[in-house]
Structures are given as structure tokens and as C-alpha cells.
C-alpha positions in Angstrom: 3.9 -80.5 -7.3 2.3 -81.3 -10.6 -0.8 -83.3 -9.2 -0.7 -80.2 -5.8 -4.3 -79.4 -5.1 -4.7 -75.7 -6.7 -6.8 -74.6 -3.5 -4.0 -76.0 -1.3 -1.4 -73.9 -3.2 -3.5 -70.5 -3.2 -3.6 -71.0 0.7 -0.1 -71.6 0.6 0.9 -68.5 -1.4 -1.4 -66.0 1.4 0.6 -67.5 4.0 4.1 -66.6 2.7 2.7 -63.2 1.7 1.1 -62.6 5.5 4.7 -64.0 7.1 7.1 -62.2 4.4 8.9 -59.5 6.8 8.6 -56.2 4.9 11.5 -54.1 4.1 13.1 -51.5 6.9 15.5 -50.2 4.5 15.1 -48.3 0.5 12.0 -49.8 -1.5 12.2 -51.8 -4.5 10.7 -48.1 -5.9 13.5 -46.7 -3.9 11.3 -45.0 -1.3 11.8 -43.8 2.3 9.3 -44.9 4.7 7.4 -42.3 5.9 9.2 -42.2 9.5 12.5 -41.7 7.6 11.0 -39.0 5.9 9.9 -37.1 8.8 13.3 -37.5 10.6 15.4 -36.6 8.1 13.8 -33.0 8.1 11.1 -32.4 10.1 11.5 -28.7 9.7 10.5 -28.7 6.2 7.7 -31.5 6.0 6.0 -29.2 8.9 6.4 -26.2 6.8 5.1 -28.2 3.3 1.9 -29.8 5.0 1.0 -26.6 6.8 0.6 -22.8 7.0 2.3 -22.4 10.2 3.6 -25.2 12.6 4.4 -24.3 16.6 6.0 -26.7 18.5 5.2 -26.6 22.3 6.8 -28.4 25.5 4.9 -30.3 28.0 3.6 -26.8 29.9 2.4 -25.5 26.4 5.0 -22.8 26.0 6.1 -22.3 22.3 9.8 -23.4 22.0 9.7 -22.8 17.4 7.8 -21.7 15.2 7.9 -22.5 11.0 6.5 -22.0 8.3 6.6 -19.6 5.3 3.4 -18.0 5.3 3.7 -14.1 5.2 0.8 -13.6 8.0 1.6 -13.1 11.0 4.9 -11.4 10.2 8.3 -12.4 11.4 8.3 -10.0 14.2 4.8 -11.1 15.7 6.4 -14.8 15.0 9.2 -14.1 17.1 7.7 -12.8 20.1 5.6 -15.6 20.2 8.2 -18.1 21.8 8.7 -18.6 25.3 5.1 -17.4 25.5 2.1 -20.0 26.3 -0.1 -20.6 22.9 -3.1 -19.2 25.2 -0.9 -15.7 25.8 -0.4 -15.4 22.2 -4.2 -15.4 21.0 -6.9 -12.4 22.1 -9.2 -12.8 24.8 -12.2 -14.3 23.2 -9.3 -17.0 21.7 -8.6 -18.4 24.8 -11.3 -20.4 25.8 -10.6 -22.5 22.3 -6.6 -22.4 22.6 -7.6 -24.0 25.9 -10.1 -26.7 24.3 -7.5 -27.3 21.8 -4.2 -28.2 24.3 -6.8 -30.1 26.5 -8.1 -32.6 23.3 -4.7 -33.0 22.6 -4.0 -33.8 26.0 -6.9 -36.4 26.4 -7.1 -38.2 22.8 -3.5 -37.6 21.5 -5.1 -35.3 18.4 -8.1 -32.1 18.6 -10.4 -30.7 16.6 -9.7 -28.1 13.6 -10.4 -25.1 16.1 -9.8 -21.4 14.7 -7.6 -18.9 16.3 -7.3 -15.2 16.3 -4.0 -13.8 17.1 -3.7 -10.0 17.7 -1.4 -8.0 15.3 0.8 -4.6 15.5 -1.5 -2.4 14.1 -5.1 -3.7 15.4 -5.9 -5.8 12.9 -6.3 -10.0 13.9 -4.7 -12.5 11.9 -7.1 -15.4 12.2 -5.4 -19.4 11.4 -7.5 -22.6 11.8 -5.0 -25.1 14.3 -5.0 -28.6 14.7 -2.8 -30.4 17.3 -1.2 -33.7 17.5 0.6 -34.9 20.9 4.5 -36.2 20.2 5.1 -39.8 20.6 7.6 -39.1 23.7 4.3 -36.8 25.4 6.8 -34.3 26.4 5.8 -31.7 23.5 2.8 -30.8 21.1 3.0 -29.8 17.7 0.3 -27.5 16.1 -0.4 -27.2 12.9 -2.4 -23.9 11.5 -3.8 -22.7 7.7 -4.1 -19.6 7.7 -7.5 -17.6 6.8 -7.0 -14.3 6.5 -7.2 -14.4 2.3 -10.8 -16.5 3.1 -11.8 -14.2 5.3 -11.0 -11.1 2.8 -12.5 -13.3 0.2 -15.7 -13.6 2.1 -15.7 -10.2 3.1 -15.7 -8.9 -0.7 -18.5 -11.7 -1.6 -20.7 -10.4 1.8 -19.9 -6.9 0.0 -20.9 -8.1 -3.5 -23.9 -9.6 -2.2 -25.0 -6.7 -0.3 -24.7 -4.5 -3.3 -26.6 -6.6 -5.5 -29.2 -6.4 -3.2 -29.4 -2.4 -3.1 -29.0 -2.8 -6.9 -32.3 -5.0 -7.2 -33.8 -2.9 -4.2 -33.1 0.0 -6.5 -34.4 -1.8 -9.5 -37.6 -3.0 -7.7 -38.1 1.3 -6.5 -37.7 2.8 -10.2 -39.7 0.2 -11.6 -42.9 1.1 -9.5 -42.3 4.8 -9.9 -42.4 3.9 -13.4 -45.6 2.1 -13.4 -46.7 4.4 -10.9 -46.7 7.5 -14.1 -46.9 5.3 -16.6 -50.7 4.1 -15.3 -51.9 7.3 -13.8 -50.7 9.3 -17.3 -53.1 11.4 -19.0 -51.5 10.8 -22.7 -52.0 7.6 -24.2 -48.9 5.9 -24.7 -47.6 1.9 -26.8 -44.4 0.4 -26.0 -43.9 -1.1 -29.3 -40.9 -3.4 -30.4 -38.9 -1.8 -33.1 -38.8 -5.6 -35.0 -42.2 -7.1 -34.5 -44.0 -4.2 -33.9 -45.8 -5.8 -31.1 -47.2 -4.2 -27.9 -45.0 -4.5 -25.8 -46.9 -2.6 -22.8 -49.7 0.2 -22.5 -51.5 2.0 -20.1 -55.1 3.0 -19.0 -55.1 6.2 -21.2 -54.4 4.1 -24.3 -57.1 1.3 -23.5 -59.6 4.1 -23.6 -58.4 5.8 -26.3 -58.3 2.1 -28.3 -61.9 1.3 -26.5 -60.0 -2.5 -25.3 -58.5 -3.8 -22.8 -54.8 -4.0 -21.6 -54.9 -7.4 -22.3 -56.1 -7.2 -25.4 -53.7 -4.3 -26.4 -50.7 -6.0 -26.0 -51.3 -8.9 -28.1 -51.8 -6.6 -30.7 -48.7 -5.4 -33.7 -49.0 -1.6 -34.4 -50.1 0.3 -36.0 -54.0 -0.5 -35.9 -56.9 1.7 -34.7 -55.9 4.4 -37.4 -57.9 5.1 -40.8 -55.7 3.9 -43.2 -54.6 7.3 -44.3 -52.6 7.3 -41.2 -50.9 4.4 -41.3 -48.6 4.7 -43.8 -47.4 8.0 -42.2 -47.1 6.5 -38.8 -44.7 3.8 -40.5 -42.6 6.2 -42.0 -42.5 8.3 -38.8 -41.6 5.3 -36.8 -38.7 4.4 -39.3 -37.1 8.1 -39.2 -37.3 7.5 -35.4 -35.4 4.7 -35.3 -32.6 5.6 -37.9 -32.0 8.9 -36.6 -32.8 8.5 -33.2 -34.8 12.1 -33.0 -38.8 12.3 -32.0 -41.2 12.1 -34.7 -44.2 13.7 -34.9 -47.3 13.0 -36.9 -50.8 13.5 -37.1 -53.3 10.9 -37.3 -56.7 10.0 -37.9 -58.3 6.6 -35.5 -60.8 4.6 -36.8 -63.5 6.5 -35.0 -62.8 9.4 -36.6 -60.9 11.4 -33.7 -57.6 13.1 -34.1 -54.5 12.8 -32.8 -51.1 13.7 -32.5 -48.7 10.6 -32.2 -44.9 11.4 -31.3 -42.8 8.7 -31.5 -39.1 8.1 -30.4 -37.0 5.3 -29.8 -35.1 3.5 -27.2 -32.1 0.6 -26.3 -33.7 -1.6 -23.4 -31.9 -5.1 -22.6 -30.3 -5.2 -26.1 -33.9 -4.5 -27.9 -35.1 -1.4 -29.7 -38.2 -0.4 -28.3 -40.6 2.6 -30.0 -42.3 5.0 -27.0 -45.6 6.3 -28.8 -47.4 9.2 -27.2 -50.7 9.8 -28.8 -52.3 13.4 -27.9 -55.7 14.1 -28.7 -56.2 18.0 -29.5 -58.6 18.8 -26.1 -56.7 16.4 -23.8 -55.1 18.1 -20.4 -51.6 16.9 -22.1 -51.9 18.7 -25.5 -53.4 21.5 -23.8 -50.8 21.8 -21.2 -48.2 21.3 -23.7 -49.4 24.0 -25.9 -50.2 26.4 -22.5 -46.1 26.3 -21.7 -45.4 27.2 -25.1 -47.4 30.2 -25.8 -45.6 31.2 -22.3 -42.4 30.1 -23.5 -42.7 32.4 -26.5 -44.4 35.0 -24.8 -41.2 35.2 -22.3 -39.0 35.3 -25.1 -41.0 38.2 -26.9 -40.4 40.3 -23.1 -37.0 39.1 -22.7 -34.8 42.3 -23.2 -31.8 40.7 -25.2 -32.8 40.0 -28.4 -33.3 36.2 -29.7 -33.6 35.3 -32.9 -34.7 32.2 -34.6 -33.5 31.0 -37.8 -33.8 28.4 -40.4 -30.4 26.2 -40.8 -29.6 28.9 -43.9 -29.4 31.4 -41.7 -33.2 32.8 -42.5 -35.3 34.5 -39.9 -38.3 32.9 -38.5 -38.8 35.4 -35.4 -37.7 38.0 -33.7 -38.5 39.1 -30.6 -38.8 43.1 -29.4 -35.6 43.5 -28.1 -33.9 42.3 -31.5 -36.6 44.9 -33.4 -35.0 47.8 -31.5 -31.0 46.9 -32.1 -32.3 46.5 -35.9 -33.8 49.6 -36.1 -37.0 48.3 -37.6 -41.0 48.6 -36.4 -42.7 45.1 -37.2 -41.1 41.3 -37.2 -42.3 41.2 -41.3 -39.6 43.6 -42.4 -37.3 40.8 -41.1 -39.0 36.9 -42.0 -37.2 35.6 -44.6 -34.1 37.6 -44.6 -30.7 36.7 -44.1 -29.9 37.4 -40.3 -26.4 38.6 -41.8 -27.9 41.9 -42.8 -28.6 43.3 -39.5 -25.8 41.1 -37.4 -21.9 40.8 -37.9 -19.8 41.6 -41.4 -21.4 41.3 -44.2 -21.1 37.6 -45.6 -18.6 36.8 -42.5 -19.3 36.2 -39.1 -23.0 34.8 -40.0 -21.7 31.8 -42.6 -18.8 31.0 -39.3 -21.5 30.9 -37.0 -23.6 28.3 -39.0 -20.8 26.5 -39.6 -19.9 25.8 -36.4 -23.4 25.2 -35.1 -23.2 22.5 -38.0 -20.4 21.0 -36.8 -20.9 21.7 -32.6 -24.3 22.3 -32.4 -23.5 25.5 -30.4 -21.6 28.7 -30.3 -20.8 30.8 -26.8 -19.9 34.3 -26.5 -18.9 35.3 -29.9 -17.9 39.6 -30.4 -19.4 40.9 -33.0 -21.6 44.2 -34.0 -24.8 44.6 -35.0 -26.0 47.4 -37.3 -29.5 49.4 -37.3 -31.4 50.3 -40.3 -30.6 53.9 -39.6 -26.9 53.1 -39.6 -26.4 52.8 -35.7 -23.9 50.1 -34.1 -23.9 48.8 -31.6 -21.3 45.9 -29.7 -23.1 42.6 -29.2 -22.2 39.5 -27.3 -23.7 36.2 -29.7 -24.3 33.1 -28.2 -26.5 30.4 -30.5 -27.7 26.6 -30.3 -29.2 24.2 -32.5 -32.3 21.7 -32.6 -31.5 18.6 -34.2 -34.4 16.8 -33.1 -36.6 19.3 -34.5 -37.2 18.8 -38.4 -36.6 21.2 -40.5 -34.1 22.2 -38.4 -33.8 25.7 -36.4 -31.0 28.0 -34.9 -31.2 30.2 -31.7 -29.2 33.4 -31.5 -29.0 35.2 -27.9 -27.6 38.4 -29.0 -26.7 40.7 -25.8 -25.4 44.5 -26.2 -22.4 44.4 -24.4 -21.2 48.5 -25.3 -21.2 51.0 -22.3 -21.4 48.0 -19.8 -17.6 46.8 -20.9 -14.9 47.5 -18.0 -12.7 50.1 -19.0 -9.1 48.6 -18.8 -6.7 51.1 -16.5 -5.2 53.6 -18.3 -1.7 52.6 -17.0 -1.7 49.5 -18.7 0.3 50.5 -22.0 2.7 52.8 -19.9 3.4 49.6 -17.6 3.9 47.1 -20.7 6.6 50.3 -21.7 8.3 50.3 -18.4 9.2 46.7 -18.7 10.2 46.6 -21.7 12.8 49.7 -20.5 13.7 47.5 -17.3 14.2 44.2 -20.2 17.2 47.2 -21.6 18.8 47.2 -18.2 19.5 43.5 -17.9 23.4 43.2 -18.3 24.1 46.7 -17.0 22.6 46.3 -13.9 22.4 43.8 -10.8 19.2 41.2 -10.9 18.3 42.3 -7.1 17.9 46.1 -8.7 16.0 45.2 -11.7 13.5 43.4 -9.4 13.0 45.7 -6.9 12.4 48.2 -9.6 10.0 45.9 -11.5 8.5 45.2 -8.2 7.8 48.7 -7.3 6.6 49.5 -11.0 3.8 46.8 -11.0 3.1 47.8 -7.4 2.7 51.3 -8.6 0.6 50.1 -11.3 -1.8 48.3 -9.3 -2.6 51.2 -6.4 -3.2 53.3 -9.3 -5.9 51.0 -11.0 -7.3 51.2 -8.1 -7.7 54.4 -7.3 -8.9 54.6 -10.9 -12.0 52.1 -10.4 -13.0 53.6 -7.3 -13.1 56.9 -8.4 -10.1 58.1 -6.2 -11.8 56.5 -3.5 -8.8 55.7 -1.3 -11.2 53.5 1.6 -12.5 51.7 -1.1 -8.9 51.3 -2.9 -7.3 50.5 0.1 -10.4 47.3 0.8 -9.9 46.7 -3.2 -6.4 45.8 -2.9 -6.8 43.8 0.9 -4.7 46.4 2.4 -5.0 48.9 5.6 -5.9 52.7 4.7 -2.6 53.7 6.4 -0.7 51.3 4.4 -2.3 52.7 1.3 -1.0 56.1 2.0 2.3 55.2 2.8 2.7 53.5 -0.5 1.3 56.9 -2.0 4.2 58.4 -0.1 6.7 56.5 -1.3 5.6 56.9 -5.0 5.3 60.7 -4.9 1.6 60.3 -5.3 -1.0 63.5 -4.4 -2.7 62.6 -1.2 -6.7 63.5 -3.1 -8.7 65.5 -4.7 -11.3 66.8 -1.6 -11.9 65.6 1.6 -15.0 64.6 0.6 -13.7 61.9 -2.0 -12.0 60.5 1.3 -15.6 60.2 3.3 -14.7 62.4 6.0 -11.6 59.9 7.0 -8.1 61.6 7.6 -5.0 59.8 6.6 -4.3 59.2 10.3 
């Protein structure tokens, strides 16, 4: 064996490893063959490798069905055997339940072939099958996955998908309406980065105004095109815009000698700050528009019959209109600039310092009761409601003032007499039964109420009857029953009898 040929023993090791009978039994790793495995529990291995597993006899009737999948339910499961595989799927199923059983048939194994079977409530629960012929060929087993989470999954993503795309359709829409006004507007108007100060767009009006082109404009950092007077004005404009986030407005002089007015605010877009500068020239349409809505604005105001009064934030009048002239008492708006509007409106160091205190801290103040007092010593019963500008420096106050006396509703006179009455019924409890204490309650506020009526309508007992949703007969029997007159005149009636 020493002097063996090395090739000769190589040839001889291959052939003791090709002849060596391999083991039937436990593995030197202690491992079942595979055919053990499956016979020990086939159940379980069919359940483990797959969704759901039918086993069918040699006419393709379902004799079992496993698996631990939730979908189809145990129900549907169950009525499933004794049933051909082809009676168990819909309609448009069959011709593939049929492909399926025939592969198997031919080649021993088919396809992956999906299935729809038909649920309880409608809905289809849809598997994916594939189907391998027993050794014996007296059965088939089918294996299915089931795909109804896929098919939800794919669902939502065909839904996300077709949002996104009326989200960019959207997009794609506001951006050419933008451009659309944005071109075709009169004012000039710079989209300027709040860091670099570069252009970021600009339109027609401000290429003109500029005398360059587009181009040529938004390779540009503002400010330029202004006298230098202007610019340092323009930068601090810009900075108050973008600290306090209110429009700034500024006059400036370009380089040409025109003048302008630039307003300036600021703006979040794709996590920059952008400035939006508006330059108006004193005869453009814009200006001029602008300052045609305005003198309306003011003139509507000076018509408007409540009074409104404008203040400064100390509570100082800037205007008046007529209306606030007559409550005052007082023949020309200079007998009221620069006074405290807590002379005329409110008590005296009171309601006036609470009113600017909450504007300060809400910014507005609704239906406040108050009075208002004329020079001559009249009063009158106002209704205040004010509001704030805080993007208008210095800052300004409205007061709506609105006389509310004479135009009041009068409460019904019963209503202290019936708040009496309870309290006398509130006595009672202890001495008398609950069942009498509400049917008395229950005829006092019933009494209460037809006579409110009655009171609002003047006596009116068609109207009364129509105010309260009942019949005019009903009314009158109620009057019966609580001793009431029947009227004052026929005439307060409108002709009608109580019949």
C-alpha cells in the first residue's frame, strides 16, 4: 500500500463512495428522510408549506380540507367537501379549475393557476393553487396561497397612485392659473429670496418697469433699479416683513427718476422664505384702482347709519363717520380727532380701557352693552363690536357702535310672577304628592306661555294660536280652562268666532 499508485487509490475511494448503500434509518445528524417526514404527519407539513391544502379523489371531489389561514372561513371550508373543486369556484373560475385538474392529470403537477371562490356576503376570496397527482393516482392534492391581503395591498397602492396623480394634476392646474395672473398683471411684481436676495421670478410689468428682460431680471439680487435714497428704506422694509410677517409699505424713487410704491410681504414656500414685492407706480390702473375702492370704502362707511369709529391703539379718534356725529351730539368730525373715544362711549375710564385690552390680547371684541352719552346729556343703549389691524403700522381699532334702545324685545310681563310661582310650588314639596306638584307646574308654565303670547301679538289670538303651533280652538279651550277673558273686540280677533 505504500508504493499504491495515488491515481489508482483516488479511483478506488469514488468507487466505494458510488457503491456505499445510503442509510434508510436516522442520519448520522439524526434526521428523518423526507418520506418519513411526510408520513408521520401529513396534515401538518400541508398546512406549514401552504395557505390552504384540498385533497381530492380520483373524480375531483374534495374529501379534506387544511390549513389555518383565516380566509375563506370555516363555514365556507366546510361546505366545500363532497363538492367538485370546479362547483366550489365562480363561473369565470371554472375554465382554470378545469385547466388545473386536467395538467395534473396529464404531467402529474400544473401550473400556479389563481382561483376565485365565492363568499357569504358577495365578496370573492381569490387563492393562487397548484396541484400535484398522489403516487397511488387515485387522489390529487392542491395546494393554495392565498391573495386576498395582495390584492387589498394592490388595491390601496392603485389608490395611492391614482391620488397622486389628481394631486400633480392639481398641482400642474394652480400653477398655470398662477402664471396665468402672474404674467398678464398690471403691477410690477419680484419674487425675491429672503437669504440671497436674488430674483427668484418676475413678470412682464416688472421688465418694463426695470427696462430688461426676464432673463436678465432674474439673475439679478435686489434691490437695484432705485436711487440710492431708496434703498436703504427698501432693506429695512423688507427686514420688518420678514420678522413680523405683516406687509410693508414704502415709497421709492427708480433710477429714472419715477416713483413708486413697493409693498412687500413675505412667504414659506418648500422650506424657503420668499419676499412678494409689488411695486405701484402713482398713475398705474393698479394704484388707481386701489385708491378708487378706497375712497368708496370710506365713502360707504361715512353713509353707513351705525356709527364707526376709528381709533389709534390708545383709544384716540381718527374718524368718525355721520352716524357716530349724531349719537355724540356734536356738528363736525374736528370736535372729536384726538380725543379719547371714552368721553362720548361707555363709563368714564371703564368699558373703553376693557375694550383695548381685549383687542390687545384677541384682536377683536363682539357685541359688547354699553351706553353712549351726547354732548347735550342724552343716552342712549349701544351694541359695540370692534377689530384690530395688525398689519397696518401704526396700528388702528374699528368700533361698530349700533343703538340697540326702542328695538330691544320687551321680556313678558309674567316672567317675575312665574319665577314666584315656582318658588311657592318648591314650598309644597313634602306636603304634597310629586304627580300634583307637576301637574300644577305644568299648568303654571302652560299658563305662562299662552299668555306671552297673547302679549306679543297684541291679543291677537290667530296669531297666538300660529305662535305657539297650536289650533285656534285649542287655544280657547286652554283660555277656558285658565279662566281667561275670551278678547277685547271682535275686531282684535279678525272677524273669526271662537267656533
Amino acid at each position: 500500500m505504500l508504493n499504491a499508485d495515488p491515481t489508482e487509490l483516488e479511483n478506488r475511494e469514488k468507487e466505494e463512495r458510488v457503491t456505499r448503500p445510503r442509510p434508510t434509518g436516522p442520519t448520522t445528524h439524526g434526521l428523518l428522510p423526507w418520506d418519513a417526514i411526510v408520513a408521520e404527519n401529513p396534515g401538518q407539513f400541508l398546512a406549514a408549506a401552504c395557505d390552504l391544502a384540498l385533497l381530492l379523489d380520483g373524480k375531483g371531489v374534495i374529501t379534506q380540507v387544511l390549513g389555518a389561514e383565516p380566509d375563506p372561513p370555516d363555514e365556507v371550508r366546510a361546505s366545500w367537501i363532497g363538492k367538485r373543486l370546479v362547483d366550489t369556484v365562480t363561473s369565470e373560475s371554472k375554465p382554470e379549475a378545469e385547466a388545473l385538474l386536467r395538467d395534473t392529470a396529464d404531467k402529474g403537477a400544473s401550473t400556479r393557476r389563481q382561483l376565485n371562490h365565492p363568499g357569504p356576503d358577495g365578496t370573492d376570496f381569490q387563492l393562487a393553487y397548484t396541484a400535484l397527482r398522489l403516487r397511488d393516482g387515485k387522489g390529487t392534492v392542491v395546494l393554495g396561497h392565498g391573495l386576498t391581503k395582495l390584492s387589498a395591498l394592490q388595491a390601496r397602492l392603485v389608490e395611492m397612485q391614482q391620488e397622486m396623480e389628481r394631486g400633480y394634476r392639481r398641482l400642474r392646474h394652480t400653477e398655470t392659473r398662477y402664471r396665468l395672473i402672474f404674467q398678464h398683471s398690471s403691477e410690477a411684481v419680484l419674487v425675491v429670496d429672503a437669504g440671497t436676495r436674488a430674483v427668484v421670478d418676475a413678470n412682464a410689468a416688472a421688465a418694463r418697469l426695470f427696462g430688461d428682460s426676464h432673463e436678465h431680471l432674474t439673475v439679478k439680487t435686489f434691490p437695484f433699479g432705485l436711487q440710492e435714497v431708496s434703498i436703504g428704506p427698501t432693506n429695512d422694509a423688507m427686514a420688518s416683513a420678514r420678522i413680523l410677517g405683516r406687509i410693508a409699505e414704502v415709497p421709492v424713487n427708480l433710477t429714472d427718476g419715477r416713483q413708486a410704491t413697493s409693498r412687500i410681504s413675505c412667504f414659506r414656500q418648500e422650506a424657503a422664505t420668499l419676499f412678494f414685492i409689488r411695486f405701484l407706480e402713482p398713475h398705474s390702473e393698479a394704484l388707481v384702482e386701489s385708491e378708487r375702492k378706497r375712497g368708496l370704502i370710506l365713502e360707504l362707511l361715512d353713509r353707513l347709519p351705525d356709527a364707526f369709529v376709528v381709533t389709534d391703539s390708545k383709544g384716540l379718534i381718527l374718524r368718525a363717520n355721520q352716524a357716530f356725529l349724531d349719537l355724540a351730539q356734536v356738528s363736525s368730525d374736528h370736535q372729536l380727532v384726538g380725543k379719547p373715544l371714552g368721553e362720548w362711549l361707555g363709563r368714564p375710564g371703564a368699558d373703553l380701557s376693557i375694550m383695548l385690552a381685549t383687542l390687545k390680547q384677541h384682536g377683536a371684541v363682539r357685541l359688547l352693552h354699553t351706553l353712549l352719552r351726547g354732548e347735550l346729556g342724552s343716552l342712549a343703549e349701544v351694541e359695540v363690536s370692534a377689530t384690530s389691524s395688525p398689519d397696518h403700522e401704526p396700528q388702528c381699532h374699528g368700533f361698530a357702535i349700533r343703538e340697540v334702545e326702542g328695538r330691544l324685545l320687551r321680556s313678558p310681563q309674567g316672567a317675575a310672577d312665574l319665577t314666584k310661582a315656582v318658588e311657592q310650588l318648591t314650598d309644597l314639596v313634602g306636603r304634597v304628592q310629586l304627580r300634583d306638584l307637576l301637574r300644577d307646574t305644568i299648568d303654571l308654565v302652560e299658563r305662562h306661555f299662552v299668555r306671552a303670547a297673547l302679549e306679543m301679538t297684541g291679543d291677537n289670538r290667530t296669531a297666538a294660536a300660529e305662535l305657539l303651533g297650536l289650533s285656534r280652538q285649542s287655544l280657547y279651550v286652554k283660555l277656558r280652562r285658565f279662566s281667561e277673558p275670551l278678547g277685547t273686540t271682535p275686531s282684535t280677533q279678525s272677524g273669526e268666532s271662537p267656533d
